[in-house]
C-alpha positions as CSV (number, residue, x, y, z in Angstrom):
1,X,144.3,121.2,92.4
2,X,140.1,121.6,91.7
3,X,140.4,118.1,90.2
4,X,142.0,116.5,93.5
5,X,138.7,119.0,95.3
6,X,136.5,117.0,93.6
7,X,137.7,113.7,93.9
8,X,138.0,113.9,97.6
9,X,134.4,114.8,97.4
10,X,133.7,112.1,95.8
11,X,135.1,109.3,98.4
12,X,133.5,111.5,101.3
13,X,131.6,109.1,103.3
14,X,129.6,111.7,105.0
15,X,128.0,113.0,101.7
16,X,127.7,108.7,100.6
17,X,126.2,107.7,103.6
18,X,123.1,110.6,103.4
19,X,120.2,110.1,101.4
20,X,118.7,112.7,100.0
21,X,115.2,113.6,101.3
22,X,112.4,112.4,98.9
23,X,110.0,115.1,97.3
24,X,106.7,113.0,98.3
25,X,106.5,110.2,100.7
26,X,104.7,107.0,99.0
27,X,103.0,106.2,101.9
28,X,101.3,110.0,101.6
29,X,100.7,110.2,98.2
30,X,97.2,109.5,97.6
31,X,98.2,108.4,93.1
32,X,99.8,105.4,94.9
33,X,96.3,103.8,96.7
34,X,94.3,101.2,95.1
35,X,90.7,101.8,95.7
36,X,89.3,100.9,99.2
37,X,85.8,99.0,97.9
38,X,83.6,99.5,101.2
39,X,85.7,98.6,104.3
40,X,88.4,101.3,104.6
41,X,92.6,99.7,105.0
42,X,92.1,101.4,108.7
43,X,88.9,99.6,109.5
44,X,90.7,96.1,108.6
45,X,93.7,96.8,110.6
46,X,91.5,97.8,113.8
47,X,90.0,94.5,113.1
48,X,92.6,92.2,113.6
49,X,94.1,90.8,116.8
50,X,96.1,93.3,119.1
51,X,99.5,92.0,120.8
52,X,102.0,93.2,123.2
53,X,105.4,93.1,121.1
54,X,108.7,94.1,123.7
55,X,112.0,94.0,122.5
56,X,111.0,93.3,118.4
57,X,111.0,95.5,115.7
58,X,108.2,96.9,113.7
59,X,110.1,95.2,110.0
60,X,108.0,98.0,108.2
61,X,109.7,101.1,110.2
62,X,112.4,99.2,111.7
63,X,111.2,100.8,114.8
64,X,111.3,99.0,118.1
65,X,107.9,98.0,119.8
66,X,107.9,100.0,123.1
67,X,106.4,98.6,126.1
68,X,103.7,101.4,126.2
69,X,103.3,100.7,122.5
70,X,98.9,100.4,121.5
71,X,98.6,99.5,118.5
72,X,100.6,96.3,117.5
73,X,98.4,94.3,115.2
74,X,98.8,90.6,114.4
75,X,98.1,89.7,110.3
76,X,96.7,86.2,110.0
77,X,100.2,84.8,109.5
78,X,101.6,86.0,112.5
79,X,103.6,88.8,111.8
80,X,102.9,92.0,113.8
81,X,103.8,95.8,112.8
82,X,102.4,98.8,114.2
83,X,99.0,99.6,113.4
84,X,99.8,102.3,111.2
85,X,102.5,101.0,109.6
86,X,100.5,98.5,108.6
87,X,97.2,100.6,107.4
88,X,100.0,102.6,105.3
89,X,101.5,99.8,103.8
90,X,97.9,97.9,103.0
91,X,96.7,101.3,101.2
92,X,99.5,100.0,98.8
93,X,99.7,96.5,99.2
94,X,97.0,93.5,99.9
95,X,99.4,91.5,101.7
96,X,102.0,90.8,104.6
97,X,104.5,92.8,104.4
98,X,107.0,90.3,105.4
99,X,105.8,87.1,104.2
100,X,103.7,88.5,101.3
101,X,100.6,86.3,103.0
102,X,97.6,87.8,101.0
103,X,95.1,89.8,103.2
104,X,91.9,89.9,102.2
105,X,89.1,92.0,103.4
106,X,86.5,89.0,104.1
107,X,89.6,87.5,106.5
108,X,89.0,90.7,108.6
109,X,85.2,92.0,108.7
110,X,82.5,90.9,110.3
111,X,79.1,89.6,109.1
């Protein structure tokens, strides 16, 4: 009868569908970062173009833009995320996190 216990367990969709919470958030772990030369990943991001987004979603967070939302910031290809949910993923990426465009910091300072 324990076997049959445990093999209900494991088709229990409840305990399938819940992922287990991570020990340390990528985004927060400070190993993860590539050095930030001179001009700091929040610096770029407040750089480049802000737009009102209603009724998308951040593809980062998967969070809808809200119509109050500051902070929606356009990368050079187009693509907009929240501000910082893009300075988190920059930290760890030089690129688009969507189309992989490359983002470079002499696209987004000034001279």
């Amino acid at each position: 009868m324990s076997s049959t216990m445990a093999l209900d367990d494991l088709f229990d969709l409840d305990m399938a569908l819940t992922m287990p919470e991570p020990e340390t958030s990528v985004c927060n772990n400070d190993s993860y970062r590539k050095p930030t030369m001179d001009v700091s990943f929040a610096q770029i991001v407040r750089e480049m173009p802000t737009v009102e987004m209603v009724g998308s979603v951040c593809t980062v967070c998967m969070e809808s833009f809200k119509s109050s939302t500051v902070g929606a910031k356009q990368v050079a290809c187009g693509h907009v995320f929240h501000s910082h949910c893009l300075t988190n993923w920059l930290s760890l990426h030089n690129s688009c996190p969507l189309c992989r465009f490359q983002v470079t910091l002499s696209q987004h300072t000034r001279l």
